[in-house]
N, CA, C and O of each residue as an XYZ file, in Angstrom:
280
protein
N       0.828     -1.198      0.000
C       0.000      0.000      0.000
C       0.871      1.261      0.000
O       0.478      2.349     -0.421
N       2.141      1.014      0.530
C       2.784      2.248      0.948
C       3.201      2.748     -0.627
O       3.035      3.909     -1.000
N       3.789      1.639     -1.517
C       4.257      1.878     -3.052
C       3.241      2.755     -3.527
O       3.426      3.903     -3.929
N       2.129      2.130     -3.455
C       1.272      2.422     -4.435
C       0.376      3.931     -4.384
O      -0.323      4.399     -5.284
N       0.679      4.558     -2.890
C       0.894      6.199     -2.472
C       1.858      6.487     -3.118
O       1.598      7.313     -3.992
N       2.906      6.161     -3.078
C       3.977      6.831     -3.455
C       3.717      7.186     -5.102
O       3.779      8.338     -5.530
N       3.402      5.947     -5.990
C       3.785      5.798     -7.573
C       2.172      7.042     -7.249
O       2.381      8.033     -7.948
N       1.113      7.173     -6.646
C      -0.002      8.178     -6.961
C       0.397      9.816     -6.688
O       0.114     10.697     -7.499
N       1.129     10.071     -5.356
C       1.815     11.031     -5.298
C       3.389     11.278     -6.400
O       3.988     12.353     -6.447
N       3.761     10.150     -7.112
C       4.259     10.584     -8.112
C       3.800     11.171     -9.238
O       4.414     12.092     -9.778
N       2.354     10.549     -9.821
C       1.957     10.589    -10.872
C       0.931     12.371    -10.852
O       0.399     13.015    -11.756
N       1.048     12.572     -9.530
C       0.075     13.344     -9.016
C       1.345     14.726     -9.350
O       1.081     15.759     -9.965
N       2.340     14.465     -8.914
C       3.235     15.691     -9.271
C       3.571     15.523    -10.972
O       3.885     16.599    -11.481
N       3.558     14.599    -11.719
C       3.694     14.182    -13.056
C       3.236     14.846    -13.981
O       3.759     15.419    -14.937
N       1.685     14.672    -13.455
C       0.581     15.275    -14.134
C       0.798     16.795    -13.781
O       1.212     17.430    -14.752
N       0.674     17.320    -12.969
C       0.502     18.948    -12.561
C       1.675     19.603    -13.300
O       1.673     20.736    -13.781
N       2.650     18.738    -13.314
C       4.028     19.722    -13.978
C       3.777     19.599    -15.777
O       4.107     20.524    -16.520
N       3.156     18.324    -16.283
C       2.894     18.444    -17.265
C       1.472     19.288    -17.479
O       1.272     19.602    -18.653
N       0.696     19.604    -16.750
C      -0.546     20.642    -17.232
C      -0.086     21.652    -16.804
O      -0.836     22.596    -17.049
N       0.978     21.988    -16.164
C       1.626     23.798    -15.779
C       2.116     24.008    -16.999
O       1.807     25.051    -17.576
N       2.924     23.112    -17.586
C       4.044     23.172    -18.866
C       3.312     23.780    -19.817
O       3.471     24.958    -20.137
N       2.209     22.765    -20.474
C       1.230     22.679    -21.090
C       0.067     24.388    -21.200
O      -0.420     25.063    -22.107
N       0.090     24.423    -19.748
C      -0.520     25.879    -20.120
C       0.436     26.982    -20.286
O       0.246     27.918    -21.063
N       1.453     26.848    -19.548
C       2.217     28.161    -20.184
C       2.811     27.680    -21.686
O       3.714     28.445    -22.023
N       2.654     27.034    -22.296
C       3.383     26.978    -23.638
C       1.916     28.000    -24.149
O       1.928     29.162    -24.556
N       0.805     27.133    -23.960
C      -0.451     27.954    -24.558
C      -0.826     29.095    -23.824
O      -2.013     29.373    -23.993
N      -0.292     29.759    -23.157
C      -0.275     31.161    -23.018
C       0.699     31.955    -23.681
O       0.464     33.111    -24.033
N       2.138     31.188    -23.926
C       3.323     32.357    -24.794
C       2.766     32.229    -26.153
O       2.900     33.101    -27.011
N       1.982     30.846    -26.369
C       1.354     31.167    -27.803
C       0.573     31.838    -27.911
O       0.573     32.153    -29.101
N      -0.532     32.556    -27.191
C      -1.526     33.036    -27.370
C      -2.860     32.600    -27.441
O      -3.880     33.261    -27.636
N      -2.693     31.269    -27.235
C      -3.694     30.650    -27.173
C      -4.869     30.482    -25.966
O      -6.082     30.441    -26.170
N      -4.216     30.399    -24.705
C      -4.776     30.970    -23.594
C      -4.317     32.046    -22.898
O      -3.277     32.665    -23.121
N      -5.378     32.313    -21.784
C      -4.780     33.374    -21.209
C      -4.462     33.209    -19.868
O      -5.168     32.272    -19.496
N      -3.676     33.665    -18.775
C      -3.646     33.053    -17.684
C      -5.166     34.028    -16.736
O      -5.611     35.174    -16.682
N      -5.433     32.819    -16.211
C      -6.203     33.612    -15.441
C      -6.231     33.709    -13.772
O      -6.998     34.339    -13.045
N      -5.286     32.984    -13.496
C      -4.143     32.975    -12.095
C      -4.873     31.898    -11.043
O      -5.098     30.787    -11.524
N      -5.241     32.110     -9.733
C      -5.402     30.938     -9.169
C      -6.909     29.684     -9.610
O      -7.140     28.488     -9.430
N      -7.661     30.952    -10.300
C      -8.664     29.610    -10.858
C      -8.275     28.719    -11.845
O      -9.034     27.833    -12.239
N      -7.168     28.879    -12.271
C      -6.663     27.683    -13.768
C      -5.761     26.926    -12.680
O      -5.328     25.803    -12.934
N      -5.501     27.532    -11.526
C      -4.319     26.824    -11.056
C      -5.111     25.069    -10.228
O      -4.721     23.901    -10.243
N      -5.973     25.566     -9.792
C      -7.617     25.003     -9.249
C      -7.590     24.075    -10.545
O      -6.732     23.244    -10.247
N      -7.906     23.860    -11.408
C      -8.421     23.339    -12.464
C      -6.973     22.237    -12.598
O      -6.985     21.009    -12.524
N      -5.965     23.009    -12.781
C      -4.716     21.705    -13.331
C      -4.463     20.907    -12.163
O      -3.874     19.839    -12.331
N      -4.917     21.355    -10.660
C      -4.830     20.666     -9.750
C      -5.685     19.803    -10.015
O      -5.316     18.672    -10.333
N      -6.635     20.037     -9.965
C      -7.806     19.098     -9.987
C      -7.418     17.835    -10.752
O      -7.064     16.732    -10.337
N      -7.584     18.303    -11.972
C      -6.599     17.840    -13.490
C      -5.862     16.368    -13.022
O      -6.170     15.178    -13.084
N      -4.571     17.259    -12.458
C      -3.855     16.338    -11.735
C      -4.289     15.366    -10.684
O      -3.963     14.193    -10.865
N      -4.813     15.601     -9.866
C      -5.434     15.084     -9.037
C      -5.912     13.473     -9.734
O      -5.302     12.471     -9.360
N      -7.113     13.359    -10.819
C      -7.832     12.579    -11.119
C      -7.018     11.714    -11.688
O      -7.038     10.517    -11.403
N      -6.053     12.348    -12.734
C      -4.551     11.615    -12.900
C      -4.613     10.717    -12.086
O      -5.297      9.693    -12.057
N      -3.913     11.103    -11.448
C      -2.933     10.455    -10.411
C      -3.966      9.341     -9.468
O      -3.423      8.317     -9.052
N      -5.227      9.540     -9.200
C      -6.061      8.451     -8.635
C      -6.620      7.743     -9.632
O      -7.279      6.769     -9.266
N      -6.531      8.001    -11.060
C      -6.766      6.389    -12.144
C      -5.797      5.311    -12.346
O      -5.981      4.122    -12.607
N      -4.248      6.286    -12.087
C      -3.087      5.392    -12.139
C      -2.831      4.697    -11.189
O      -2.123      3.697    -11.300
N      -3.520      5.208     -9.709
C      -3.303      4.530     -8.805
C      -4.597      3.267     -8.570
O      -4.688      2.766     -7.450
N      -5.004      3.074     -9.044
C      -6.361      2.716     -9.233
C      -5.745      1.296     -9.869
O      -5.774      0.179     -9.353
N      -5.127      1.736    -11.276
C      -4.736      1.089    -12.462
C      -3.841      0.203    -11.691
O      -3.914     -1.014    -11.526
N      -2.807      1.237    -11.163
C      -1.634      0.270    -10.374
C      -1.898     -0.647     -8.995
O      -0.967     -1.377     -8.653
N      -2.898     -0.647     -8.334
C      -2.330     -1.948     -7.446
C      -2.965     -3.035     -7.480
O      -4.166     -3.222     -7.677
N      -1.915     -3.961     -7.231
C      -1.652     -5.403     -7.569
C      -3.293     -5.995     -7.224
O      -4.276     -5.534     -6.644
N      -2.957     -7.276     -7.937
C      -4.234     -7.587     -8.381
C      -4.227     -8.744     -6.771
O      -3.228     -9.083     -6.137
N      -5.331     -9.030     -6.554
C      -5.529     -9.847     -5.172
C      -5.453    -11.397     -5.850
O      -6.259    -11.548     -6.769
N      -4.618    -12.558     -5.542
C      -5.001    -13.859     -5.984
C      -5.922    -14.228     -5.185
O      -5.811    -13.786     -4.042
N      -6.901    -14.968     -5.420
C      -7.713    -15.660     -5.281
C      -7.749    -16.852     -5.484
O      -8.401    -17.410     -6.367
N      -6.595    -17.681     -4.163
C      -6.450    -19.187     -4.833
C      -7.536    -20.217     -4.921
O      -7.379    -21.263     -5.550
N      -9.039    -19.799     -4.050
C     -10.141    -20.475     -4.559
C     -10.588    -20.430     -5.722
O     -11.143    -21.404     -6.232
N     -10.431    -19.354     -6.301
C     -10.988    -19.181     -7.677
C     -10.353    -20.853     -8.283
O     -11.031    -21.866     -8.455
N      -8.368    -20.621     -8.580
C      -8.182    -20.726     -9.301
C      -7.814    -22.416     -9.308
O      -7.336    -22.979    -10.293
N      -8.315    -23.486     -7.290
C      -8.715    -24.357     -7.871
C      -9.569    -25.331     -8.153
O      -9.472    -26.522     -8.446
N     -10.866    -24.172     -7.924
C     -11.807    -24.778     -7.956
C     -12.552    -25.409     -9.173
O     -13.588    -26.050     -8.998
């Protein structure tokens, strides 16, 4: 359990640095505009959901040795 915080609080900083990146490229383009702590709210968030599908995705699967000999 302890990994699998960790790889979510990784993926959780992963994500946020790639949607910070991501919006300031599309702000020097012109494409967005910053609009300061409510976008910041949003890539958190962003990040956030990230990071709890991967963690979701990532932990280990439970055997079930009844299943497998029954």
């Amino acid at each position: 359990m302890k990994e699998t915080l960790r790889r979510a609080l990784r993926t959780f900083v992963q994500a946020a640095l790639g949607c910070i990146a991501a919006d300031l490229a599309a702000a020097a383009a012109g494409i967005a505009r910053g609009e300061g702590a409510r976008e910041i709210i949003v890539v958190l968030a962003a990040s956030a959901v990230a990071a709890g599908i991967a963690a979701v995705m990532n932990l280990p699967k439970k055997d079930n040795k009844e299943d497998k000999d029954g």
